[in-house]
N, C-alpha and C positions, 0 to 999 in steps of 0.2 A: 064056201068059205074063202075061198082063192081069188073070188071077183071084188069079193071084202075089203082084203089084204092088199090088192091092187089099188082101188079106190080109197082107201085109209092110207095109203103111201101116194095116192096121189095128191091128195085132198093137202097133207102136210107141206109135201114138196110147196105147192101153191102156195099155202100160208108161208113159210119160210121165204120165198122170193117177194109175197107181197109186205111181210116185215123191211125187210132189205131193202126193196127198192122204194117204199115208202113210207119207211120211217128211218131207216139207219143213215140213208146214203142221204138227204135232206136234212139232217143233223149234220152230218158229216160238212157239207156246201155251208149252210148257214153258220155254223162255229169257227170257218175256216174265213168265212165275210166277214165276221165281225171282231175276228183277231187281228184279219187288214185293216180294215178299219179304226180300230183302235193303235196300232200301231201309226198307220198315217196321219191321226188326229195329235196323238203325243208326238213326234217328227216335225209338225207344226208347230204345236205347241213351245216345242225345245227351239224351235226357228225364232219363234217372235220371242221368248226371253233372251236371244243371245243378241239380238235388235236392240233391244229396250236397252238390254247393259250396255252396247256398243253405244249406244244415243245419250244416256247418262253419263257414260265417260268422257265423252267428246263435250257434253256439255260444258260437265268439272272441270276437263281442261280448259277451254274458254274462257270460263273462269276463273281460273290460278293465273291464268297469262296475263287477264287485268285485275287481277289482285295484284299482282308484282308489278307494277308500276314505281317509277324511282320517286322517293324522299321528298324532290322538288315539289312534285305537283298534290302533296299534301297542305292543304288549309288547315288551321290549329282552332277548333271551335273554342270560341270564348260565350260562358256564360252571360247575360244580361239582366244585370240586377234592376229589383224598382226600387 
């Protein structure tokens, strides 16, 4: 019965480190890639919207600055009757 008890506690030990090392610790790697990963994908992402707003802004302004043009160089459109 003792050779039993040895080989039943061996047998378990094995399963337990082949759990672990090939199923826990492979979870563990892979969840910890792909929480980088997403992390670095949104960092990006939050890059090229603060782009896009900066290039809009700068456009607007471009714009306002020849919207404000002075008074003079306004033509007064006249309708043309038939």
């Amino acid at each position: 019965m003792n050779i039993f008890r040895v080989l039943l506690e061996l047998f378990v030990l094995y399963m337990l480190y082949k759990f672990i090392f090939d199923f826990i610790i492979p979870i563990y790697r892979t969840t910890k890639q792909v929480k980088k990963q997403f992390g670095d994908m949104s960092a990006q992402m939050q890059e090229n919207m603060n782009q896009q707003r900066q290039a809009y802004t700068n456009a607007t302004t471009v714009k306002q600055e020849k919207s404000t043009s002075p008074k003079d160089d306004y033509i007064e459109f006249e309708e043309v009757k038939k």
